[in-house]
C-alpha positions as CSV (number, residue, x, y, z in Angstrom):
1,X,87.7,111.1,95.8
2,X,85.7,113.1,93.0
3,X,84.0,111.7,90.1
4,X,82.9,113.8,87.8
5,X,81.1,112.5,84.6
6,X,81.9,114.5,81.2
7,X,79.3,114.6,78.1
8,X,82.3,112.1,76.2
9,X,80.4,108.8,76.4
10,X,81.7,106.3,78.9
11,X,84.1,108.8,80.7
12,X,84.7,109.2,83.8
13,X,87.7,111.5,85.1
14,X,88.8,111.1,88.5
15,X,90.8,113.4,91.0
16,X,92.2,112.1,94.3
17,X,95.5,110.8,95.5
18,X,97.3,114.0,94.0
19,X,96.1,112.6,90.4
20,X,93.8,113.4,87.7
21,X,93.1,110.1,85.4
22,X,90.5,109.0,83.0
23,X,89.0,105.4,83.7
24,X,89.6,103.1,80.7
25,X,86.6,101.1,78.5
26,X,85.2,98.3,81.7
27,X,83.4,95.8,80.9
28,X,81.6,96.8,84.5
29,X,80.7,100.0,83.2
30,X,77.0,100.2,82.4
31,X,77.1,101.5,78.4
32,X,75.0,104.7,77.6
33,X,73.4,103.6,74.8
34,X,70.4,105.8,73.2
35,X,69.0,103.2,70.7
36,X,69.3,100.2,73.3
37,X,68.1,99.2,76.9
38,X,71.2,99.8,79.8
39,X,72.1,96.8,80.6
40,X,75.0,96.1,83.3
41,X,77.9,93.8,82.8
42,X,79.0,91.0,85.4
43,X,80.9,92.5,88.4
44,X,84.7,92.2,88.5
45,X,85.4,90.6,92.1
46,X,88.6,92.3,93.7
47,X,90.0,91.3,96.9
48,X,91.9,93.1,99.5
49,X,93.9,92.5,102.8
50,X,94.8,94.7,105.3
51,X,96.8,94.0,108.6
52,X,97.2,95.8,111.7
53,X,100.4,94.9,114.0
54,X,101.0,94.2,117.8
55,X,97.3,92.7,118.3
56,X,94.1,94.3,119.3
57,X,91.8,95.2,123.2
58,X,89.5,92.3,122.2
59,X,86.9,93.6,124.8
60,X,86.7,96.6,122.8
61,X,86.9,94.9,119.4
62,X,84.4,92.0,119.3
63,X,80.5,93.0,119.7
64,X,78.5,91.4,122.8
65,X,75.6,90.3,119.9
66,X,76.0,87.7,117.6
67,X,74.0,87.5,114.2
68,X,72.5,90.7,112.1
69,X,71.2,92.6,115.3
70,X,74.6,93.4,117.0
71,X,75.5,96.3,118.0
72,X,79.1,98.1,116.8
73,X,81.9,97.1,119.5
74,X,84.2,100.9,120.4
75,X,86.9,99.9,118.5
76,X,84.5,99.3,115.4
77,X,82.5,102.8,115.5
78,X,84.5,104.2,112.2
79,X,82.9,101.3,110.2
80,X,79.0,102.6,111.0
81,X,78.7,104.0,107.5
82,X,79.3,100.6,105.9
83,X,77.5,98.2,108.5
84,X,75.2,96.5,106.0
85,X,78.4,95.4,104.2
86,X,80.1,94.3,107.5
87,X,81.0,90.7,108.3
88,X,82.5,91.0,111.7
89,X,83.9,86.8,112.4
90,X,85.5,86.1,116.1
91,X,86.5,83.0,117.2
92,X,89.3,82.7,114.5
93,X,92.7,81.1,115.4
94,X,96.1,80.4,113.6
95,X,97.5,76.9,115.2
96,X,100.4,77.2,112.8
97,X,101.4,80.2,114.7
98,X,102.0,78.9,118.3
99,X,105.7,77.8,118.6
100,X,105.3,73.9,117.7
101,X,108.5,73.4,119.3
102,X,110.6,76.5,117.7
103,X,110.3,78.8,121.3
104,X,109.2,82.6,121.0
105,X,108.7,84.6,117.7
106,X,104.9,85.6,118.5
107,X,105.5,88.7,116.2
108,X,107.4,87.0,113.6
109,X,105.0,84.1,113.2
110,X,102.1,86.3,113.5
111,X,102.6,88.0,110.0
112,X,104.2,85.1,108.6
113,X,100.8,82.9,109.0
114,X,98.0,85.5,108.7
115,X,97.4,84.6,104.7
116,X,98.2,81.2,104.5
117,X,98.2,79.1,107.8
118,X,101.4,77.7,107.3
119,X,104.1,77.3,110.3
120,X,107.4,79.0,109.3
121,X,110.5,77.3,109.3
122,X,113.0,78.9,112.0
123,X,115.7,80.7,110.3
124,X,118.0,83.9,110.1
125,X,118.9,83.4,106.8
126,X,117.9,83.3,103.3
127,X,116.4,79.8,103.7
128,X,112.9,81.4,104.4
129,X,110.2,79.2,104.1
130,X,105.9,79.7,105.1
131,X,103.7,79.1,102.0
132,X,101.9,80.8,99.1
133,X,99.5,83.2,100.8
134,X,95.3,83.9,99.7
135,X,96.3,87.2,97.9
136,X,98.9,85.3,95.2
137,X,95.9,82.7,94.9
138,X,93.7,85.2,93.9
139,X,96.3,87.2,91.8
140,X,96.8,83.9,89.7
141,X,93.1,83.9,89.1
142,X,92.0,87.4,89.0
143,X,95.4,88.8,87.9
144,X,95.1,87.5,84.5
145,X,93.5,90.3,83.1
146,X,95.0,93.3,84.2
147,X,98.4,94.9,83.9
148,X,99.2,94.5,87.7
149,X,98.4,90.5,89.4
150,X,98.5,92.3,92.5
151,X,100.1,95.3,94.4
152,X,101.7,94.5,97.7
153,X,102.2,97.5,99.6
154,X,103.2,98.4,103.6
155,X,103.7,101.8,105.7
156,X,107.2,101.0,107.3
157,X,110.6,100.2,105.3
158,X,110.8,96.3,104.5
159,X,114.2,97.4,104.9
160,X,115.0,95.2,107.9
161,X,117.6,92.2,107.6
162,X,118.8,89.4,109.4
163,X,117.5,88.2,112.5
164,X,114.8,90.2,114.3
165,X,113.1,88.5,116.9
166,X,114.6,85.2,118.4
167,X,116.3,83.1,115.3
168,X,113.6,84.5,112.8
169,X,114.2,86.3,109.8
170,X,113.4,90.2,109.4
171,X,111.8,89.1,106.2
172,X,108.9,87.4,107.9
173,X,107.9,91.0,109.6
174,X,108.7,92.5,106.1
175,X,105.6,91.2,104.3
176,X,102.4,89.3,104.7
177,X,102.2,87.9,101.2
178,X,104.1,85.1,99.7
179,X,103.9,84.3,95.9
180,X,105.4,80.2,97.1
181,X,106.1,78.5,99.8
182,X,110.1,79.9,99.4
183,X,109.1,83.4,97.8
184,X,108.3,86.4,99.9
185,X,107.0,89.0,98.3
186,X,108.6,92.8,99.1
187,X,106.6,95.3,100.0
188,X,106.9,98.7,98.5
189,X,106.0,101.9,101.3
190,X,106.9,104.6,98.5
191,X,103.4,106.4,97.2
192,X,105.5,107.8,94.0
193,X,107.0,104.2,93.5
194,X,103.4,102.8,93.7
195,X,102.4,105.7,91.5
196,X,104.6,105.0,88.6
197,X,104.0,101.3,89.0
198,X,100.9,101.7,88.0
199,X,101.4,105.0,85.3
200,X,104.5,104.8,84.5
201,X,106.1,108.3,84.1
202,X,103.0,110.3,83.7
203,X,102.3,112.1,80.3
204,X,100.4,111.9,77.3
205,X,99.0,108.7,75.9
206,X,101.3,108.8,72.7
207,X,104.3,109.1,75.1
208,X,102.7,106.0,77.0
209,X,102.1,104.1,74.4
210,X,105.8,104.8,73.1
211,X,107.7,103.5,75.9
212,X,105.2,100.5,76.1
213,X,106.3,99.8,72.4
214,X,110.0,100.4,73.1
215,X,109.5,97.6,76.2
216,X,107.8,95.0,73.6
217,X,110.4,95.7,71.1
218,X,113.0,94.9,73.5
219,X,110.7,91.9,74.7
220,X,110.9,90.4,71.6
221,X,114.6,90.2,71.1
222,X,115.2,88.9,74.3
223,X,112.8,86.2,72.9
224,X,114.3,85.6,69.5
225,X,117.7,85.5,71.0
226,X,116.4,82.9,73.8
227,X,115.1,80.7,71.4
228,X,118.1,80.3,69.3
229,X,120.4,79.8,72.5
230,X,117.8,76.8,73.1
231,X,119.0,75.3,70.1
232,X,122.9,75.3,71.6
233,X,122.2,74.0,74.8
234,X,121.2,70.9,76.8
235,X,117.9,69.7,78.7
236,X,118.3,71.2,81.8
237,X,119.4,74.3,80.5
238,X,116.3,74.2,78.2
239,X,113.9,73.3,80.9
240,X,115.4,76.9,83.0
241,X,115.5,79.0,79.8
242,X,111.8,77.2,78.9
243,X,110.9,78.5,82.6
244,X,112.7,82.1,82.1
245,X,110.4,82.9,78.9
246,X,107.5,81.7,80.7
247,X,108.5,85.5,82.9
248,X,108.7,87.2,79.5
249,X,106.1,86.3,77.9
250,X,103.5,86.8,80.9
251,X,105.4,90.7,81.0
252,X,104.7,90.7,77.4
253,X,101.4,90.3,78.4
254,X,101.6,92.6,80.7
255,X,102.3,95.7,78.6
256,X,100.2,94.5,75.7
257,X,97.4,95.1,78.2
258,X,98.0,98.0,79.3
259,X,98.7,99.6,75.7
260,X,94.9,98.3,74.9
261,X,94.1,100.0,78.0
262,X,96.1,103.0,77.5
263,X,94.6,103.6,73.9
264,X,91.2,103.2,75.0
265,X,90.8,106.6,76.3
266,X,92.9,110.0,76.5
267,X,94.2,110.2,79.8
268,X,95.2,113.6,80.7
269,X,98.8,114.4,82.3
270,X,99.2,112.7,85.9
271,X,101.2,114.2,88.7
272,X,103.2,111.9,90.8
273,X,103.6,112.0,94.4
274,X,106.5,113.7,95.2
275,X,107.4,110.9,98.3
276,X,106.5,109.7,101.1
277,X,104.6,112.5,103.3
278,X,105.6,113.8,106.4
279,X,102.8,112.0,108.5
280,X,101.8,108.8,109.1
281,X,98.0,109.6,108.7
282,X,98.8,111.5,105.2
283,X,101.0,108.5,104.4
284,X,98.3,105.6,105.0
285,X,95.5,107.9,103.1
286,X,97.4,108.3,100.0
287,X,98.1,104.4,99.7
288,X,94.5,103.7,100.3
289,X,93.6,106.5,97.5
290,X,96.4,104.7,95.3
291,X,94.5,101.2,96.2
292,X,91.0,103.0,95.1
293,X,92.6,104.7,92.0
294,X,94.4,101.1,90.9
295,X,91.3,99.4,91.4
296,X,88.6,101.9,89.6
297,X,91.0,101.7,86.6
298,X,91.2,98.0,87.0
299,X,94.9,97.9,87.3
300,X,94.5,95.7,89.3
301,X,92.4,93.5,91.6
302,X,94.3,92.1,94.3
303,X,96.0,93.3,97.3
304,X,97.6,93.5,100.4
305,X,98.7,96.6,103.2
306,X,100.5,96.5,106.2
307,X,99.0,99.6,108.3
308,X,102.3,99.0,110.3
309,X,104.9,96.3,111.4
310,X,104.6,93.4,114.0
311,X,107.1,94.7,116.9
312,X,107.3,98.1,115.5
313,X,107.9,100.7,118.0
314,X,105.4,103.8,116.3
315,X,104.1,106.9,118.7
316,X,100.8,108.5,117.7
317,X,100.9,111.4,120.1
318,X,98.5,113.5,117.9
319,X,95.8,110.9,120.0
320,X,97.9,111.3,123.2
321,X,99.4,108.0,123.0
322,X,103.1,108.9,123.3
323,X,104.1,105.2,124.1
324,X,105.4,103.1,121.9
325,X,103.1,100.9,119.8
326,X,104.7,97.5,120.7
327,X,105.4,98.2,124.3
328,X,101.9,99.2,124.6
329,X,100.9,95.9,123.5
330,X,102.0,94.3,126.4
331,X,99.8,96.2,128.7
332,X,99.4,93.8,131.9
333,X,95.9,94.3,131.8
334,X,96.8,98.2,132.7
335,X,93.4,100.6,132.3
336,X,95.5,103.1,131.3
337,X,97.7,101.2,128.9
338,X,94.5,99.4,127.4
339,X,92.6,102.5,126.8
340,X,95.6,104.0,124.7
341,X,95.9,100.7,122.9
342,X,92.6,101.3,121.9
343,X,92.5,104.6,120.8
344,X,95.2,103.2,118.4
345,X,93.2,100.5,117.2
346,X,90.1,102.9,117.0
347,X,92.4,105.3,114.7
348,X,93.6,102.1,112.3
349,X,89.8,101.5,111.7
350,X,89.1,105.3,110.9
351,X,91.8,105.2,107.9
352,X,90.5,102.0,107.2
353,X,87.1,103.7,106.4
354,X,88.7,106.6,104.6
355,X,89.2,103.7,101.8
356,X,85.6,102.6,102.2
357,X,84.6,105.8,101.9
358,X,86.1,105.9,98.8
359,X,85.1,102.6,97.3
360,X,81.5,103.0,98.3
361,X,81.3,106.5,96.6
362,X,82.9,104.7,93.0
363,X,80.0,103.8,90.6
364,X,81.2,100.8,89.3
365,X,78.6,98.5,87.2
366,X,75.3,98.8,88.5
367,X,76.7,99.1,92.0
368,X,80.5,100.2,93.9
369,X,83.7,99.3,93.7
370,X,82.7,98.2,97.1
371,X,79.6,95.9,96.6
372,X,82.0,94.2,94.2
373,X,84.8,94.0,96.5
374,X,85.9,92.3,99.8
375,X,88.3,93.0,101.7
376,X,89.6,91.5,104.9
377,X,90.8,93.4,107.8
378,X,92.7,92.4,110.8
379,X,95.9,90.6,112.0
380,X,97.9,87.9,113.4
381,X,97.6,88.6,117.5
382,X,94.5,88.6,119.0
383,X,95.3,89.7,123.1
384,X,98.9,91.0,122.3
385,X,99.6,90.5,126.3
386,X,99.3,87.1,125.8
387,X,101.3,86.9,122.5
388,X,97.7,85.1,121.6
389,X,97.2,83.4,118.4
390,X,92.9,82.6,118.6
391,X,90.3,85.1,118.9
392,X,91.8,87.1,116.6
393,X,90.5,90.4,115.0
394,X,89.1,89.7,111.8
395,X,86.4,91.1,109.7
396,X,85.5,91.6,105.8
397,X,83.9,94.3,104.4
398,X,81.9,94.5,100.5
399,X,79.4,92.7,98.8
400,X,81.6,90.4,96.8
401,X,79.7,91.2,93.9
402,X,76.4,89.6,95.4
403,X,77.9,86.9,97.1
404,X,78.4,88.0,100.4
405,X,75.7,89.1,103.0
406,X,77.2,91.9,105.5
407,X,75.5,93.3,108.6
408,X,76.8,90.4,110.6
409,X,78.6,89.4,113.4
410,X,79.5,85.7,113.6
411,X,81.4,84.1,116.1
412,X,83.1,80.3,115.7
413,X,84.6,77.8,118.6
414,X,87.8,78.7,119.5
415,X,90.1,78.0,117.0
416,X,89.0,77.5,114.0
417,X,91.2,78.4,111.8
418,X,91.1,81.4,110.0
419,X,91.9,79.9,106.5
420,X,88.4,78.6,106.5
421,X,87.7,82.5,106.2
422,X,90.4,82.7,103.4
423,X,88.8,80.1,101.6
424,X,84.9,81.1,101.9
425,X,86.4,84.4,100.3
426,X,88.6,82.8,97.4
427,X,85.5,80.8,96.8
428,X,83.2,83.5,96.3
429,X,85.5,85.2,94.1
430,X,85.4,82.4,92.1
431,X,88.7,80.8,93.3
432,X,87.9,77.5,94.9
433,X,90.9,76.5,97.1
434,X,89.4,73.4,99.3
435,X,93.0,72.6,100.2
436,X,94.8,75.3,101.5
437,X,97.2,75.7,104.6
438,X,95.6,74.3,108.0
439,X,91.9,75.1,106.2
440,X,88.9,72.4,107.6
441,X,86.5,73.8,105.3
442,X,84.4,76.6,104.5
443,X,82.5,79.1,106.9
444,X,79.4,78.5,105.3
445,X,77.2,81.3,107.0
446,X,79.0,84.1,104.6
447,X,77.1,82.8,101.9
């Protein structure tokens, strides 16, 4: 991604993800003031999450050394650049993923816990159940002052329905995050979907700011006429239209934000992606430059991205791996099978650092997008022969806007759950969230 800073005061252009857009007025932003001192506003924390399906070659994921001294396991090379920002934690576990009685569903269960620690209830229908996930925790707290909460956003179709692996619900492979314990959230694989999310149609700032009018104008009859139906009707009915404007007025919110925003600065026209591109690797870049765009113009500051679907069946045979993802997973211990398992996971973690790259190379404050982010990577299988839910492949990269210490490698017993991780990092976002799925506390050596 280029950044190219113009004479205009406080304006910063960017070009990347087929798009040309001007930052809006941060806080963040360091002012260029002639007649005072620069001084830098207090970081904006943003989280991310990012998951990887069908497990991980553990012998080539986790490093031999423990502490700041280790050296980068195979798998981990692509992540070199960022090492000093690197918090590499083994020894993580979900317990609410083994089958406690409900039989296989590895994959299923696998997504289902990975934010939240929460067993899922057994079901092919539309009586889903897990529990609300770190990313809607954070989105509650950080999403109150941007347009967006949070942006939940996947590679394969969450098109998938019914039951998919032994009595569980396609849903639970469809998504990692959960807004409640009954509410899945869907996950959109589109680039021009995600693209108009967060610019609407493209255009001029007066044509912007038009539609965002038209929206609150329409906002506000939907209100007025609400309000007087109140008046007709009884409690409960009151209590679900009470609830119902709760919805409307947060949207409300919503687009008046965005019209400050959008009136801040002149943001030149914006091409959107024409689709979803023809390759997978073109496909996963374009989301992670949509992630880097959404969160330089603080659109928003939480998300989460599925590089790919528990059980899916994906070839890569540009790396000569033209096996199946998911039966690769179940290698039997196979050299050849493992080493093409790895060459996957190796390739996840290059397009992983694509999206470093990016963040590290966006001034933001007196520091990146990336020292004030973190974002955790891994997933819900650790050996994938084994169906295994502990030792799983976890790490967080950024420096959480000076509250996390990188250039680590920390390893726990076996199982300790991996929602002590979720809560160390909703904590040092500023988030505290003591109780939260099968969490025992804190893992206090991030700090």
């Amino acid at each position: 991604m280029i950044i190219r800073k113009l004479a205009i005061p406080r304006r910063t252009f960017l070009r990347g993800a087929g798009a040309t857009v001007a930052l809006p007025l941060l806080d963040a932003m360091v002012p260029a003031l002639s007649a005072q001192s620069t001084t830098a506003a207090a970081p904006v924390r943003r989280l991310g999450f990012v998951y990887i399906p069908n497990g991980a070659v553990m012998q080539q994921w986790t490093p031999a050394e423990t502490g700041s001294g280790f050296a980068l396991s195979p798998i981990l090379q692509p992540l070199a650049p960022y090492k000093d920002q690197l918090t590499v934690v083994t020894g993580l576990a979900h317990g609410q993923a083994e089958p406690l009685g409900d039989g296989n569903g590895e994959h299923s269960r696998a997504s289902a816990t990975w934010l939240n620690g929460v067993h899922p209830k057994q079901t092919e229908g539309a009586d889903v159940q897990a529990g609300m996930t770190a990313d809607q925790i954070a989105a509650a707290g950080l999403g109150q002052d941007t347009p967006l909460p949070s942006l939940e956003l996947a590679i394969d179709l969450d098109g998938l329905v019914g039951n998919c692996e032994n009595g569980y619900s396609c849903v639970y492979l469809n998504t990692v995050a959960w807004r409640s314990a009954t509410t899945p959230l869907p996950m959109e694989n589109n680039p021009r979907v995600v693209f108009e999310r967060l610019f609407g149609d493209g255009g001029t700032t007066e044509q912007r700011v038009a539609e965002m009018r038209r929206d609150r104008s329409i906002l506000d009859s939907v209100t007025d006429d609400l309000a007087a139906l109140e008046r007709e009707v009884g409690g409960g009915d009151r209590a679900r239209i009470d609830q119902y404007l709760d919805s409307v007025r947060a949207l409300e919110r919503r687009i008046q934000l965005a019209e400050a925003q959008s009136v801040t600065v002149e943001l030149p026209d914006l091409d959107r992606p024409v689709g979803i591109p023809d390759t997978y690797e073109d496909h996963v870049k374009l989301m992670f430059d949509l992630l880097a765009l959404a969160y330089q113009a603080d659109l928003t500051r939480v998300f989460t991205f599925m590089l790919g679907r528990e059980l899916g069946g994906r070839t890569y045979p540009h790396l000569g791996v033209p096996d199946p993802h998911h039966g690769l997973s179940h290698h039997r211990n196979d050299p050849e099978k493992l080493d093409k398992l790895a060459r996957i996971n190796t390739y996840h973690m290059g397009l992983f650092a694509h999206f470093l790259e990016n963040l590290q190379s966006t001034s933001d404050g007196d520091g990146s997008l990336l020292d004030h982010s973190m974002v955790m990577y891994g997933g819900g299988l650790g050996d994938s022969n084994d169906h295994a839910h502990f030792d799983l492949p976890e790490l967080v990269v950024g420096g959480g806007g000076g509250r996390l210490r990188g250039g680590r490698h920390l390893r726990y017993p076996k199982d300790t759950p991996v929602n002590n991780l979720l809560v160390s990092m909703l904590d040092k976002a500023g988030l505290p969230a003591e109780r939260f799925g099968d969490a025992t506390g804190q893992i206090r050596e991030l700090i």
